[in-house]
N, CA, C and O atoms as a Maestro MAE file, in Angstrom:
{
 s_m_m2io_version
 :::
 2.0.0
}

f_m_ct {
 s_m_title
 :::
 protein
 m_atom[348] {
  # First column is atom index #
  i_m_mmod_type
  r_m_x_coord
  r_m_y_coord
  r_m_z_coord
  i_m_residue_number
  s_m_chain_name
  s_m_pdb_residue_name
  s_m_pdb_atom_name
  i_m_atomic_number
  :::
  1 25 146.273 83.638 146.814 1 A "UNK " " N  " 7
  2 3 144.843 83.588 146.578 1 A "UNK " " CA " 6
  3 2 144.374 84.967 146.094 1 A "UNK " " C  " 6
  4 15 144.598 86.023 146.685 1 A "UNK " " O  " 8
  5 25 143.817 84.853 145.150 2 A "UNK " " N  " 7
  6 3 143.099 86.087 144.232 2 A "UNK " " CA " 6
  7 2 141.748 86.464 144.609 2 A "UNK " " C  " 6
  8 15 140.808 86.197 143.860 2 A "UNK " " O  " 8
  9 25 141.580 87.069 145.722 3 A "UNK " " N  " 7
  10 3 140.324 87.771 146.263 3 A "UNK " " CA " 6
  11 2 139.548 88.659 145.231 3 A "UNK " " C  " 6
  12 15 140.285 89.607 144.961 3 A "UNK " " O  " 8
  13 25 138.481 88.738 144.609 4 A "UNK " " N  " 7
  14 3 137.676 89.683 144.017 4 A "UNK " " CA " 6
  15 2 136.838 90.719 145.414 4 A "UNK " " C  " 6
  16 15 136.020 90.428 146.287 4 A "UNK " " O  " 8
  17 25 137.376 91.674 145.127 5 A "UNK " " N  " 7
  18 3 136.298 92.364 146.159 5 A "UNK " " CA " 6
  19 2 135.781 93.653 145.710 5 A "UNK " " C  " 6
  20 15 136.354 94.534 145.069 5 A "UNK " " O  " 8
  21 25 134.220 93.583 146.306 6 A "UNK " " N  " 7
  22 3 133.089 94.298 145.631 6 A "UNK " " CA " 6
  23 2 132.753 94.960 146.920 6 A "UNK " " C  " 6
  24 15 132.674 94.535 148.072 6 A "UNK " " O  " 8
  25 25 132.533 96.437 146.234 7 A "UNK " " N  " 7
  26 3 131.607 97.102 147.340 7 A "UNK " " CA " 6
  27 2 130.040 97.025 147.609 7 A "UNK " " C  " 6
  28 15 129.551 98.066 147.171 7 A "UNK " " O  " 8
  29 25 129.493 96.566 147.915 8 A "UNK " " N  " 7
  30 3 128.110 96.554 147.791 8 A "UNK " " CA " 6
  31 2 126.981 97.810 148.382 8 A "UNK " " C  " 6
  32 15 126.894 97.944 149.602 8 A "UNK " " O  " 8
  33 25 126.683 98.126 148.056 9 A "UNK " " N  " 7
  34 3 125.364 99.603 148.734 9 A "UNK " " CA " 6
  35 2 124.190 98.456 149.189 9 A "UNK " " C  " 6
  36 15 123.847 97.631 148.343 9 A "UNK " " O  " 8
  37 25 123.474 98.420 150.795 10 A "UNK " " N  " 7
  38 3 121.949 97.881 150.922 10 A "UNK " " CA " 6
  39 2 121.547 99.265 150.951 10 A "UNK " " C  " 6
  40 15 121.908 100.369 151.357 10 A "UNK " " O  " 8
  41 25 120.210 98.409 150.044 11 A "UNK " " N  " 7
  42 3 118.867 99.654 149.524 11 A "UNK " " CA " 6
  43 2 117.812 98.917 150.056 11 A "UNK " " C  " 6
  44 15 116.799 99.344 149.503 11 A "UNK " " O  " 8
  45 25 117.456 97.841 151.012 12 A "UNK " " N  " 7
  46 3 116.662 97.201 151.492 12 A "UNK " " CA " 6
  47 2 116.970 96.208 152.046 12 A "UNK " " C  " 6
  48 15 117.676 95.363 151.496 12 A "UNK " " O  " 8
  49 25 116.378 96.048 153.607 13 A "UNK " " N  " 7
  50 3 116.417 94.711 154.188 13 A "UNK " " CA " 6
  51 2 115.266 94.333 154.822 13 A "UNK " " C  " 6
  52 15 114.271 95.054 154.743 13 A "UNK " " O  " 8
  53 25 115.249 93.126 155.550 14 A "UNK " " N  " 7
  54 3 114.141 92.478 156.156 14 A "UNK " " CA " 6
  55 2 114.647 91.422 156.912 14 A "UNK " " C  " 6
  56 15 115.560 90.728 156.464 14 A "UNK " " O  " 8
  57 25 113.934 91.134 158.502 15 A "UNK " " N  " 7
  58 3 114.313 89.786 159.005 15 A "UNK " " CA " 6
  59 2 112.938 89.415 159.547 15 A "UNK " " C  " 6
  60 15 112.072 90.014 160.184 15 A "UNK " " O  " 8
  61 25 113.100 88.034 158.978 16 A "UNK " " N  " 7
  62 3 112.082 87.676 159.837 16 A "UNK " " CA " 6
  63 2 112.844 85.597 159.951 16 A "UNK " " C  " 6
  64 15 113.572 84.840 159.309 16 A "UNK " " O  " 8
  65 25 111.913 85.610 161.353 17 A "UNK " " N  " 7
  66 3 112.413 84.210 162.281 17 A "UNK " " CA " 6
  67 2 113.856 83.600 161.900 17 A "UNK " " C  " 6
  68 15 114.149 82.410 161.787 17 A "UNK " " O  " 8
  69 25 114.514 84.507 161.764 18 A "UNK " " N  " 7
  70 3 116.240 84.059 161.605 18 A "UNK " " CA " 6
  71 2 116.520 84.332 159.935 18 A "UNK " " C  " 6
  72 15 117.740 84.427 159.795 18 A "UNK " " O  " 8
  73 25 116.165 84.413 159.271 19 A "UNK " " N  " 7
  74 3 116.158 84.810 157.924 19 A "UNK " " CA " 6
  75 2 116.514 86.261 157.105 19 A "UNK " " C  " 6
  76 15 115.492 86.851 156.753 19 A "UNK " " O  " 8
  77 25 117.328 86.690 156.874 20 A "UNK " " N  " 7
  78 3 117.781 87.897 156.804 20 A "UNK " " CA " 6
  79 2 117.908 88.321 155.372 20 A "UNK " " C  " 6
  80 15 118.879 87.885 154.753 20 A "UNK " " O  " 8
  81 25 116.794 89.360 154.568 21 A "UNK " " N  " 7
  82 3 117.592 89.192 153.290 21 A "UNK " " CA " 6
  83 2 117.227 90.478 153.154 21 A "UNK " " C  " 6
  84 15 116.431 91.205 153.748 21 A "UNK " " O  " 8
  85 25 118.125 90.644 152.065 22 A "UNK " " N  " 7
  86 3 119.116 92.231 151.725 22 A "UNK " " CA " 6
  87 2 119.144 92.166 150.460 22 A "UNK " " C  " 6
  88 15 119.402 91.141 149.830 22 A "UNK " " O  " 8
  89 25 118.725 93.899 149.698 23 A "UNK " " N  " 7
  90 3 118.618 94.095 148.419 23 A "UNK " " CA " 6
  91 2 120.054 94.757 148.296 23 A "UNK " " C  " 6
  92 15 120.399 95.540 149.180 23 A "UNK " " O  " 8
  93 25 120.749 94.529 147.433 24 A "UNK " " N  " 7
  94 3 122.222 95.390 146.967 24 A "UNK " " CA " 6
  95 2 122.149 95.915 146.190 24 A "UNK " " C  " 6
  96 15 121.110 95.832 145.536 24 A "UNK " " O  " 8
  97 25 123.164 96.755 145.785 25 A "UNK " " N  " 7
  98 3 123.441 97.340 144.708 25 A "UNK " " CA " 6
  99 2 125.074 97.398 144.640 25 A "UNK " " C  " 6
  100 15 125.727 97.555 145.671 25 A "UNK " " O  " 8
  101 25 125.798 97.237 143.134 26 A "UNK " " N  " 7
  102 3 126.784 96.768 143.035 26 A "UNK " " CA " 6
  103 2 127.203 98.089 141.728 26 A "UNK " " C  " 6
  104 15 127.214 98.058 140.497 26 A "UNK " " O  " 8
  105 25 127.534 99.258 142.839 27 A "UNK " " N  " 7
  106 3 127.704 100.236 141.251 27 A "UNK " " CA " 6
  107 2 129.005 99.677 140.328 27 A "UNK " " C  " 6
  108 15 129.268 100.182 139.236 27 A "UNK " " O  " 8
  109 25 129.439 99.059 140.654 28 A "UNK " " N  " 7
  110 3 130.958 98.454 139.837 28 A "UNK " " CA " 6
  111 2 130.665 97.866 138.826 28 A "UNK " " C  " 6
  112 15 131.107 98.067 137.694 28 A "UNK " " O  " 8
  113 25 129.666 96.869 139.273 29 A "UNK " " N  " 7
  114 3 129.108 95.853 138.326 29 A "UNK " " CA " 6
  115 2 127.476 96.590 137.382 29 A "UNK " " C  " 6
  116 15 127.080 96.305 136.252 29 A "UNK " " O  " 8
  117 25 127.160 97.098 137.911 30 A "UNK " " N  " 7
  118 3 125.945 97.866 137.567 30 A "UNK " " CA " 6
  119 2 124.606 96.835 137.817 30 A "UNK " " C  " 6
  120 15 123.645 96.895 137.050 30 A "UNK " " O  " 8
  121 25 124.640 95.889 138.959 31 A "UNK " " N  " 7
  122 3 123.881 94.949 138.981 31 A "UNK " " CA " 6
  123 2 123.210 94.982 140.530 31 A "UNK " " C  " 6
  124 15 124.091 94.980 141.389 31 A "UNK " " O  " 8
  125 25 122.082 95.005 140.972 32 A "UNK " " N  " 7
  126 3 121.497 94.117 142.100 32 A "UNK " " CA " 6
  127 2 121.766 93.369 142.563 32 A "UNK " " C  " 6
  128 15 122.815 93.069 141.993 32 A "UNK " " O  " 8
  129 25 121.554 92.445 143.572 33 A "UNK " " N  " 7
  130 3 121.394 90.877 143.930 33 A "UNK " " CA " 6
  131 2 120.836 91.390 145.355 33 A "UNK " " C  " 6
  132 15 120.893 92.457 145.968 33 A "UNK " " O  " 8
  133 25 120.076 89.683 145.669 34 A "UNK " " N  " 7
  134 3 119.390 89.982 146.849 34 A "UNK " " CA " 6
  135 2 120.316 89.024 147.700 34 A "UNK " " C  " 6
  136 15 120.696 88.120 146.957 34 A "UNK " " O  " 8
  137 25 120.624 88.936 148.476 35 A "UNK " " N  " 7
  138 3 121.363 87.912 149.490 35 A "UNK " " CA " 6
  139 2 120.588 87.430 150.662 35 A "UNK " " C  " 6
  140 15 119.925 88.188 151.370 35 A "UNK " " O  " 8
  141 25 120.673 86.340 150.820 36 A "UNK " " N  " 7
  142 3 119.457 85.817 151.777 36 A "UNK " " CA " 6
  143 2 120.835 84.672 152.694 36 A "UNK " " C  " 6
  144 15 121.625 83.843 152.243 36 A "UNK " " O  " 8
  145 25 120.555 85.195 154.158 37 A "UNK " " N  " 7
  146 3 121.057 84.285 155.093 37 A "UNK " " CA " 6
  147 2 120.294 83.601 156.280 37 A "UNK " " C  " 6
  148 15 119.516 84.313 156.914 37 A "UNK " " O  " 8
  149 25 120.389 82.759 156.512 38 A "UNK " " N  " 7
  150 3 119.797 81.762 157.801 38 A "UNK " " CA " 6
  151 2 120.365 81.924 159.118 38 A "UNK " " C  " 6
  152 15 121.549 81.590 159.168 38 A "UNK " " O  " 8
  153 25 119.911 82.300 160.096 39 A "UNK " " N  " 7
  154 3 120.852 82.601 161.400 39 A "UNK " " CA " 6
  155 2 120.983 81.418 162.265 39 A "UNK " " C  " 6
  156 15 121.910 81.259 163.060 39 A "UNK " " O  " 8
  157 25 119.684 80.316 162.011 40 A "UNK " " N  " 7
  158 3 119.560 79.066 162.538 40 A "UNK " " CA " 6
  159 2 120.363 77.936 161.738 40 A "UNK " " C  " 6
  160 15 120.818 76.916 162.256 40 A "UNK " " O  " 8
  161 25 120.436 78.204 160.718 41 A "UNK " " N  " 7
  162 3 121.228 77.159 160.017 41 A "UNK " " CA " 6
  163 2 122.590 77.249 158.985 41 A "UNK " " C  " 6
  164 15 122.950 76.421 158.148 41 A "UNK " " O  " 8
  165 25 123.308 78.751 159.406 42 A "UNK " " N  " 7
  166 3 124.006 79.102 158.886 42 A "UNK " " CA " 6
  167 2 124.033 79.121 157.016 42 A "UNK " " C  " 6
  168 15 124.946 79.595 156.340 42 A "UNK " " O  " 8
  169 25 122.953 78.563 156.567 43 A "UNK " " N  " 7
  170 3 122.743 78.607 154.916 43 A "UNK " " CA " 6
  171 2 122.793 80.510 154.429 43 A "UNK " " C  " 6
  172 15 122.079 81.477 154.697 43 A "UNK " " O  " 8
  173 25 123.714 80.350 153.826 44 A "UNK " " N  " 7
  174 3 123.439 82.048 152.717 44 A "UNK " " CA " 6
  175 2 123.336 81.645 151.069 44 A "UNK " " C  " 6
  176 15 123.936 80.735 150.497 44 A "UNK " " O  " 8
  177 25 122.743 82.251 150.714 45 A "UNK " " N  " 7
  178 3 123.265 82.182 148.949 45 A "UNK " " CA " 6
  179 2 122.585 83.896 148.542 45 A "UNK " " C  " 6
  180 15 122.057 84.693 149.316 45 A "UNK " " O  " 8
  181 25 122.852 84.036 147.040 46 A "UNK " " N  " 7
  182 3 122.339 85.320 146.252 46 A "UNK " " CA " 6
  183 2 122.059 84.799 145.192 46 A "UNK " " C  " 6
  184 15 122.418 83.719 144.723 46 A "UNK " " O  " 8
  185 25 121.134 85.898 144.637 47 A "UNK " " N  " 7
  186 3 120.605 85.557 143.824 47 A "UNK " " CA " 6
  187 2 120.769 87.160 142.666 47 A "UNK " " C  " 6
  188 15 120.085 88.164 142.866 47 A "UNK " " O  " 8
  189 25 121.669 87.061 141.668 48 A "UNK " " N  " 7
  190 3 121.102 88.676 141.030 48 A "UNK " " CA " 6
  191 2 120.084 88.365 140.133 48 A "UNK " " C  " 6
  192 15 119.764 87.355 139.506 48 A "UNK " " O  " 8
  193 25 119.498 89.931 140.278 49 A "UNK " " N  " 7
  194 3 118.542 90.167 139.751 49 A "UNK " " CA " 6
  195 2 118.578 90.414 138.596 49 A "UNK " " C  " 6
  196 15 119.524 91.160 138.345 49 A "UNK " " O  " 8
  197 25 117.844 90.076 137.517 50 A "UNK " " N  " 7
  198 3 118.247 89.574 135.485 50 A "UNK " " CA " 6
  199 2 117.311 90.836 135.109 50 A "UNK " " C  " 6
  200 15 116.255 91.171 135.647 50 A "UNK " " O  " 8
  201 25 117.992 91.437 134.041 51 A "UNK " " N  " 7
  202 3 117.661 92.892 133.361 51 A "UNK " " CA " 6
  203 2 115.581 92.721 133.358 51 A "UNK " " C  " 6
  204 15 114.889 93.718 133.566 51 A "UNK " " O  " 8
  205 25 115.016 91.461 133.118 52 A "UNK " " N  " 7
  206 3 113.726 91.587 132.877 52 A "UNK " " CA " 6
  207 2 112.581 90.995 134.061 52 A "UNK " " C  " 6
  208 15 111.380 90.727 134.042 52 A "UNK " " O  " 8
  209 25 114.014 90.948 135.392 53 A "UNK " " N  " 7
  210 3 112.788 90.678 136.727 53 A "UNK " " CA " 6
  211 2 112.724 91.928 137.703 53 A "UNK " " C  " 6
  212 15 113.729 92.636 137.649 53 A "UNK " " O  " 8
  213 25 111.988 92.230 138.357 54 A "UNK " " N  " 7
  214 3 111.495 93.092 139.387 54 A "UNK " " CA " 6
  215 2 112.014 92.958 140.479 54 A "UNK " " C  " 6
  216 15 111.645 92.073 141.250 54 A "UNK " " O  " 8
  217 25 112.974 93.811 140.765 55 A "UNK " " N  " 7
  218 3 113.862 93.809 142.163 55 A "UNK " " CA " 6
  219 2 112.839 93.474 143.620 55 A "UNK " " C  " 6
  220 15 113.147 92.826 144.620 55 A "UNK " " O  " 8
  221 25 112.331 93.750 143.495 56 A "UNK " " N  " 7
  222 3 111.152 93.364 144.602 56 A "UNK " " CA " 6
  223 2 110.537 92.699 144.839 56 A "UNK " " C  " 6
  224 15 110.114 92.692 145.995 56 A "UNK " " O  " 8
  225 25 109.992 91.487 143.677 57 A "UNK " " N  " 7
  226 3 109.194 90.526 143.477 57 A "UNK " " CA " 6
  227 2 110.465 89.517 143.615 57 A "UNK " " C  " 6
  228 15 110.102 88.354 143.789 57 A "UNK " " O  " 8
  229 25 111.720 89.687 143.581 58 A "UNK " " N  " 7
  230 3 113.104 88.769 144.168 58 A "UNK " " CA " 6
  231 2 113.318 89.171 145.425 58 A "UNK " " C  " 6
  232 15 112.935 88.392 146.299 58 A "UNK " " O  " 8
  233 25 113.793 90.109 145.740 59 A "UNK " " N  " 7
  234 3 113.731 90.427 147.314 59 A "UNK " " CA " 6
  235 2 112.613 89.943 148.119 59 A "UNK " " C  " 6
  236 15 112.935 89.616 149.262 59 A "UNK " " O  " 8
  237 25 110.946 89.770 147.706 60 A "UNK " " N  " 7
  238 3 110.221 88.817 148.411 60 A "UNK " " CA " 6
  239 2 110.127 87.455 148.339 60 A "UNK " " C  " 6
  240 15 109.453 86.840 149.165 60 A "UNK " " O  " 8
  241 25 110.647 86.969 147.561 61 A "UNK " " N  " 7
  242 3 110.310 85.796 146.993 61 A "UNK " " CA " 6
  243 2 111.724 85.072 146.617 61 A "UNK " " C  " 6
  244 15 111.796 84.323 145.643 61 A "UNK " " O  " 8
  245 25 112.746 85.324 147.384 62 A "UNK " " N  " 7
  246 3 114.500 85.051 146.925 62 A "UNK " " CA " 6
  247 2 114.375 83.157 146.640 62 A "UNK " " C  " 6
  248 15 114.777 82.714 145.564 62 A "UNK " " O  " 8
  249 25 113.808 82.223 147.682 63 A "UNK " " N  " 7
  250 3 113.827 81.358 147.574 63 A "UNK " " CA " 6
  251 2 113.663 80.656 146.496 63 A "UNK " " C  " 6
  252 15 114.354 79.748 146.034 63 A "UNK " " O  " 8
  253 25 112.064 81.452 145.877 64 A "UNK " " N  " 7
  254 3 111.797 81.179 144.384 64 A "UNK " " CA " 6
  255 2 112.243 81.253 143.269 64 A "UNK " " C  " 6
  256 15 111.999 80.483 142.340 64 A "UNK " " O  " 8
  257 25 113.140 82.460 143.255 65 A "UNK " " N  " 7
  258 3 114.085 82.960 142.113 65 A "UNK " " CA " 6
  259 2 114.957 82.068 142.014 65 A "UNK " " C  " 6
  260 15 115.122 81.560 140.906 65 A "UNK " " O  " 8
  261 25 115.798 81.604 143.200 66 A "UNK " " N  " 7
  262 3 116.943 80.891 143.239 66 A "UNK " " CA " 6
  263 2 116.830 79.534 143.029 66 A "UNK " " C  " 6
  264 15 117.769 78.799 142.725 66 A "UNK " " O  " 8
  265 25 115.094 79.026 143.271 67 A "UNK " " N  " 7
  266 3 115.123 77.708 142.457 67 A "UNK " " CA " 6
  267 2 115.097 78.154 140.672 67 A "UNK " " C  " 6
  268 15 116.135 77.863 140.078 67 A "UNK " " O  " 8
  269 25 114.303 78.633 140.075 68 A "UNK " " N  " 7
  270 3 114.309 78.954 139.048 68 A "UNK " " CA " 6
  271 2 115.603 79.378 138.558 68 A "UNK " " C  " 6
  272 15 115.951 79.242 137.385 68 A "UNK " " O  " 8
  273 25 116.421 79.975 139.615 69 A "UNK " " N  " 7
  274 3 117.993 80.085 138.450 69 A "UNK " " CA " 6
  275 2 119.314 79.023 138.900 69 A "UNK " " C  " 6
  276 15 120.534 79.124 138.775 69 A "UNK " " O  " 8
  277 25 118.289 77.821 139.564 70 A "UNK " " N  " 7
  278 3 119.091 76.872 140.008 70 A "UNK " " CA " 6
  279 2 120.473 76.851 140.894 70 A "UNK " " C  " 6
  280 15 121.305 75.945 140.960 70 A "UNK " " O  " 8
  281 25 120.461 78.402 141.702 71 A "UNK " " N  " 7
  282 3 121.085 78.461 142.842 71 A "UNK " " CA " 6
  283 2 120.751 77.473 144.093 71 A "UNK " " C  " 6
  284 15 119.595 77.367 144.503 71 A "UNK " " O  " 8
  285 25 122.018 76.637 144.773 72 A "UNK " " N  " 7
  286 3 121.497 76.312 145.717 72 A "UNK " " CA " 6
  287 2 122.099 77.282 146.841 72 A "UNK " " C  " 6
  288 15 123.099 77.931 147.148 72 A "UNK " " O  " 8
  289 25 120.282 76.796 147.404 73 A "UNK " " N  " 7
  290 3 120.096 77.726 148.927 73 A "UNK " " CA " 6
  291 2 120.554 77.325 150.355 73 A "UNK " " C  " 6
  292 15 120.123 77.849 151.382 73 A "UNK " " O  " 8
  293 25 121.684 76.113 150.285 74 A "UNK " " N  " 7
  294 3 121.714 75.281 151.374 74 A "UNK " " CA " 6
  295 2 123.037 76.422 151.714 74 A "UNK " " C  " 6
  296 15 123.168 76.737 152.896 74 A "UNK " " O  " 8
  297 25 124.095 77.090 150.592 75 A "UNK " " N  " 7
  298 3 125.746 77.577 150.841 75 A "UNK " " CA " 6
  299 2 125.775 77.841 149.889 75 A "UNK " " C  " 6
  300 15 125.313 77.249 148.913 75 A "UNK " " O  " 8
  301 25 126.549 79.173 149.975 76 A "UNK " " N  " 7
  302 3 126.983 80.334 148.604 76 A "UNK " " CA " 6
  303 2 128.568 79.194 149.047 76 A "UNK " " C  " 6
  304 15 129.038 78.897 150.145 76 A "UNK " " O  " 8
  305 25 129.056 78.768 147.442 77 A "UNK " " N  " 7
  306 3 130.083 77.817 147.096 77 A "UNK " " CA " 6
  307 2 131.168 78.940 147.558 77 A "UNK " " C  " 6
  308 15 130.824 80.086 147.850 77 A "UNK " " O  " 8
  309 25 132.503 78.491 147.590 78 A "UNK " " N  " 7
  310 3 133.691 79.228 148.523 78 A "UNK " " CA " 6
  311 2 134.389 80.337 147.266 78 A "UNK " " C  " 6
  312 15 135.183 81.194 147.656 78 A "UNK " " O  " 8
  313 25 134.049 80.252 145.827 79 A "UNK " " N  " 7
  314 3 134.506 80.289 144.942 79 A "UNK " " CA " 6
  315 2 133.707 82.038 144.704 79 A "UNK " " C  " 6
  316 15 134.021 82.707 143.720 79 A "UNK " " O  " 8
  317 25 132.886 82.462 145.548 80 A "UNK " " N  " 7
  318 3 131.817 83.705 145.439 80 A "UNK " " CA " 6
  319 2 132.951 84.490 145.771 80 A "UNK " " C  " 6
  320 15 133.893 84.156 146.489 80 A "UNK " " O  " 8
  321 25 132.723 85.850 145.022 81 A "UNK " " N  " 7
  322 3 133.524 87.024 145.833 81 A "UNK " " CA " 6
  323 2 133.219 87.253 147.011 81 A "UNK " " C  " 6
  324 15 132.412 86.412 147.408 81 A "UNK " " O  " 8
  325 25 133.487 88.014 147.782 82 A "UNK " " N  " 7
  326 3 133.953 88.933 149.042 82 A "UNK " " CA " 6
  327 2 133.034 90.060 148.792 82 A "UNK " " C  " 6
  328 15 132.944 90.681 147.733 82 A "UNK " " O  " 8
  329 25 132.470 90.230 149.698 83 A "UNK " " N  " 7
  330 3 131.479 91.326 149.363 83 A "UNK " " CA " 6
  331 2 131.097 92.525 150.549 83 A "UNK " " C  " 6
  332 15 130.762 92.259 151.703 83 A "UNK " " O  " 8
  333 25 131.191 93.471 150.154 84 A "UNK " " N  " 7
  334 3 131.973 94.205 151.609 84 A "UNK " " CA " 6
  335 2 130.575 95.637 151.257 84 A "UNK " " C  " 6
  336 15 130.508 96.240 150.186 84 A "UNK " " O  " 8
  337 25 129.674 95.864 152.397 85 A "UNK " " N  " 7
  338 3 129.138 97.190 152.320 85 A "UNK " " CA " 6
  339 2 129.712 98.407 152.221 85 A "UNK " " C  " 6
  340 15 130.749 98.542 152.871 85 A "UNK " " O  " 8
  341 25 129.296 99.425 151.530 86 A "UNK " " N  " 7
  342 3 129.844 100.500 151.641 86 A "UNK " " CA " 6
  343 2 129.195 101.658 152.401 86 A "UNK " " C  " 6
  344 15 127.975 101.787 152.290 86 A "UNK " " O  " 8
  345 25 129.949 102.595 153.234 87 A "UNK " " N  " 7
  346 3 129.194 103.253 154.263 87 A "UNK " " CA " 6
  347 2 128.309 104.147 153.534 87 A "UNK " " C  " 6
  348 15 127.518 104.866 154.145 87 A "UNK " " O  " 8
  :::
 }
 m_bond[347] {
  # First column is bond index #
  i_m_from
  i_m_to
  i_m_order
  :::
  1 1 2 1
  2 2 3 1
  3 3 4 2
  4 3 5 1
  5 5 6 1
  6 6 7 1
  7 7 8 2
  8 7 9 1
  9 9 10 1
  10 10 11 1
  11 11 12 2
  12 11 13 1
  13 13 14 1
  14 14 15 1
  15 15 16 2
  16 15 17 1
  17 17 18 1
  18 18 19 1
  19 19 20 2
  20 19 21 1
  21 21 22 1
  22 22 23 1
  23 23 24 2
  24 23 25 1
  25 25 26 1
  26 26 27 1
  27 27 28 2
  28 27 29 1
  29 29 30 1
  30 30 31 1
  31 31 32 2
  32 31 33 1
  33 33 34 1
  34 34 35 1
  35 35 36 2
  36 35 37 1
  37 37 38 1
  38 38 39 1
  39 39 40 2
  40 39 41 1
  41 41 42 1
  42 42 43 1
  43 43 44 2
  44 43 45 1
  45 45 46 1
  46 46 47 1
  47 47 48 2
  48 47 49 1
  49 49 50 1
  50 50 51 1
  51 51 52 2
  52 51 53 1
  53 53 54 1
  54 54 55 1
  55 55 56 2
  56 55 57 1
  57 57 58 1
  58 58 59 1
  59 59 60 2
  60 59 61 1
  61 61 62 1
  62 62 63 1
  63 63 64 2
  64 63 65 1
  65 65 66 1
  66 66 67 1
  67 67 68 2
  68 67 69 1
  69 69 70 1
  70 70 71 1
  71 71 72 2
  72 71 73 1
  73 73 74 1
  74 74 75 1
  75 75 76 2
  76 75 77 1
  77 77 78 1
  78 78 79 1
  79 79 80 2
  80 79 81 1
  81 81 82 1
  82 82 83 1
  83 83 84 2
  84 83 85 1
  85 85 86 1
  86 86 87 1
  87 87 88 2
  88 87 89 1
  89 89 90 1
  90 90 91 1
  91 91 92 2
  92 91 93 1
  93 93 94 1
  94 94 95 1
  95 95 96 2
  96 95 97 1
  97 97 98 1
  98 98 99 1
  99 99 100 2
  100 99 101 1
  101 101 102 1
  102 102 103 1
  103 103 104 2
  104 103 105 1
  105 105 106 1
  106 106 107 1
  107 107 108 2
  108 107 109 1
  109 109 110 1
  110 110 111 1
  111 111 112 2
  112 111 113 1
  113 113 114 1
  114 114 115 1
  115 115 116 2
  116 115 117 1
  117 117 118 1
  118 118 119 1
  119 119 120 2
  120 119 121 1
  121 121 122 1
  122 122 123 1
  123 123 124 2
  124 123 125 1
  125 125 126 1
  126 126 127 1
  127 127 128 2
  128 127 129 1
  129 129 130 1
  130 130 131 1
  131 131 132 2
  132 131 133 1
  133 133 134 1
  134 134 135 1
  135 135 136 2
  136 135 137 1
  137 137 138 1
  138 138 139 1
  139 139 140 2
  140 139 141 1
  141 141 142 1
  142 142 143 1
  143 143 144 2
  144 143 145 1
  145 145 146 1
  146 146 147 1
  147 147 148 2
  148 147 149 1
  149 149 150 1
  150 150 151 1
  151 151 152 2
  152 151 153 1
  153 153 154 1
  154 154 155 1
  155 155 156 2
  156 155 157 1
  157 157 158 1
  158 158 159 1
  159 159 160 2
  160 159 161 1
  161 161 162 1
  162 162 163 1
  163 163 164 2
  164 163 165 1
  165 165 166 1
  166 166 167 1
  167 167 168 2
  168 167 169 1
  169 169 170 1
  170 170 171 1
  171 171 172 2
  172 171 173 1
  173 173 174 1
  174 174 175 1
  175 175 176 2
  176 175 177 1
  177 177 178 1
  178 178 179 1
  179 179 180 2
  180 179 181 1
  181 181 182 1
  182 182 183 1
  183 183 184 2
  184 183 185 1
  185 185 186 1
  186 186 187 1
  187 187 188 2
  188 187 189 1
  189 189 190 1
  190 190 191 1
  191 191 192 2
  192 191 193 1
  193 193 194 1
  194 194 195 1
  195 195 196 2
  196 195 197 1
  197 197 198 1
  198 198 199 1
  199 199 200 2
  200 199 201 1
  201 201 202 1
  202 202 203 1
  203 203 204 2
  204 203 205 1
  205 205 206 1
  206 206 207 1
  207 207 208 2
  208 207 209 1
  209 209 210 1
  210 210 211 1
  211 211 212 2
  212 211 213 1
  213 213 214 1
  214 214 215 1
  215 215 216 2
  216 215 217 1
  217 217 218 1
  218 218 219 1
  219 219 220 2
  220 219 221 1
  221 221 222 1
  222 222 223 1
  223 223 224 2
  224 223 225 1
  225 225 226 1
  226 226 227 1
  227 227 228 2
  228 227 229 1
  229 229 230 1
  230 230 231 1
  231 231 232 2
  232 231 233 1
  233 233 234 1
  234 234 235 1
  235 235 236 2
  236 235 237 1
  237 237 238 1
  238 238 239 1
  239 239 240 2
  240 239 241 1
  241 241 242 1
  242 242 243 1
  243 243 244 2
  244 243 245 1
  245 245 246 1
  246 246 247 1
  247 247 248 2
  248 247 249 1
  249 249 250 1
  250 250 251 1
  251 251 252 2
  252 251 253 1
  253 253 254 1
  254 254 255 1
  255 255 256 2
  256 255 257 1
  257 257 258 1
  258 258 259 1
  259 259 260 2
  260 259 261 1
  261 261 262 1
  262 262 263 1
  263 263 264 2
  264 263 265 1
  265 265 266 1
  266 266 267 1
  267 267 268 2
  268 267 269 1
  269 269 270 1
  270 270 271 1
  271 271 272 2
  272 271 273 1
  273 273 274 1
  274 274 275 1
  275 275 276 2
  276 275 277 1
  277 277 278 1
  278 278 279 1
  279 279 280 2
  280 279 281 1
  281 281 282 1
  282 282 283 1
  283 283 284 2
  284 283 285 1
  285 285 286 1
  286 286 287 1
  287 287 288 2
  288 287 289 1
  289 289 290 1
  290 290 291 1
  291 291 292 2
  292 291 293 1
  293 293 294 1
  294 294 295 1
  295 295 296 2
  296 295 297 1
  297 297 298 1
  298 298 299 1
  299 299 300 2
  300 299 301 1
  301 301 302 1
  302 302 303 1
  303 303 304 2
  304 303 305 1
  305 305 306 1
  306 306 307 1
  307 307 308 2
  308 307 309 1
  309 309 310 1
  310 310 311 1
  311 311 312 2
  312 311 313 1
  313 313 314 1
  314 314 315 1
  315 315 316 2
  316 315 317 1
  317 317 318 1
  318 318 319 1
  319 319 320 2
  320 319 321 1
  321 321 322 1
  322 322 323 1
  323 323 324 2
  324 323 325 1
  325 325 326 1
  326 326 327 1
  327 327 328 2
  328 327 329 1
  329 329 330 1
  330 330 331 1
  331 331 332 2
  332 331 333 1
  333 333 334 1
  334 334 335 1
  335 335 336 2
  336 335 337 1
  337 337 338 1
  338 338 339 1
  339 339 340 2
  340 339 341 1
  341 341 342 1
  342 342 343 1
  343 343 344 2
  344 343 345 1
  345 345 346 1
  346 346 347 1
  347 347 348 2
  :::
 }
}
């Protein structure tokens, strides 16, 4: 099995009522994404952030983005890299 693994930097988080989401940064890739997890219902997915949206207006609003880029929010599919913080 061919693992992709990424270091990720958080530059922002937030929880609120079991909901946990986190701004990244991916210097490898030169890209963002916000990652949003459920503590009650085990659901995660991400969403990156596209050269002409506002890292912040996705980090508040992840749910929205991810309908609009037709991510589903129920499970990030098994097929996602490995994504590992960096200290």
């Amino acid at each position: 099995m061919n693992v992709q693994l990424m270091t990720m930097r958080e530059l922002h988080h937030r929880m609120n009522n079991g909901i946990h989401v986190r701004l990244l940064w991916s210097e490898t890739r030169g890209q963002l994404t916000v990652s949003v997890s459920d503590s009650r219902t085990g659901a995660s997915f991400a969403v990156d952030v596209l050269d002409d949206e506002k890292a912040m207006d996705v980090f508040h609003h992840p749910y929205a983005y991810a309908a609009f880029h037709g991510i589903e929010t129920s499970a990030i599919p098994e097929s996602e890299p490995e994504m590992r913080l960096a200290a």
